[in-house]
N, C-alpha and C positions, 0 to 999 in steps of 0.2 A: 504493500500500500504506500511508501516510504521510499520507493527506491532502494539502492543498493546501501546497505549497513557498513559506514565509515567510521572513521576516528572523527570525522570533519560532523560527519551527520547527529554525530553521539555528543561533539561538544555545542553545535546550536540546538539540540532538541535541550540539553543541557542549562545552557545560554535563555530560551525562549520559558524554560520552567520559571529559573529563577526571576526573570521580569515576572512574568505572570500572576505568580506569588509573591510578589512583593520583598524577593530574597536579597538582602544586600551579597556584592559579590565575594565569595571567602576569599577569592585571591585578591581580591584590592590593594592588602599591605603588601604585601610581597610585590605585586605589580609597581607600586611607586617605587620600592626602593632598588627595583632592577632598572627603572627607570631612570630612577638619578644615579645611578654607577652609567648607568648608559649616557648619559649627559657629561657628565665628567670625561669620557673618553672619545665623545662624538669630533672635537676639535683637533684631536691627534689621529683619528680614521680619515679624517676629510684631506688632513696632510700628507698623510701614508698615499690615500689614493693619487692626490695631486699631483705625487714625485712618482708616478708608474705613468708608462707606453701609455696610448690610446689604447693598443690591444688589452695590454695587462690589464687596464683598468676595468674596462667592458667583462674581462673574464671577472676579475675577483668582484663585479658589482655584482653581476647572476650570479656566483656562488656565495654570496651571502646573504642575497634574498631566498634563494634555496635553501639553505641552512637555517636561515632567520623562521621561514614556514614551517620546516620539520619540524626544528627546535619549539615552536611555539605552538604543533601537535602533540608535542611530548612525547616524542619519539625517545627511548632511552639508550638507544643505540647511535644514535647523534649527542646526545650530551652527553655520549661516555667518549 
């Protein structure tokens, strides 16, 4: 009835519970404070990329928004 049963499908049926119910999100704190270590280091990525090839750059942008997806499926094979 759902389509095909994901990781992706299982965190917005997830996602749509807790609005619906009026759930605050349990990951909120952990989200801010990955957020601000993400902030802190946002100014020295933007330089790393700056100093790479056009090629280089194009490669390591797609492989960190790949990474960044998995990672934030919670893949534990990516974060190991």
């Amino acid at each position: 009835a759902y389509g095909t049963l994901t990781v992706r499908s299982l965190l917005d049926t997830r996602e749509h519970c807790l609005n619906e119910f009026n759930f605050p999100d349990p990951y909120s704190k952990i989200k801010q404070k990955e957020n601000g270590i993400a902030l802190k280091c946002f100014q020295s990525v933007i330089e790393s990329l700056d100093s790479l090839g056009w090629e280089e750059r194009q490669f390591a942008l797609v492989k960190g928004l790949l990474a960044g997806n998995v990672f934030d499926w919670g893949a534990k094979a990516v974060s190991e």
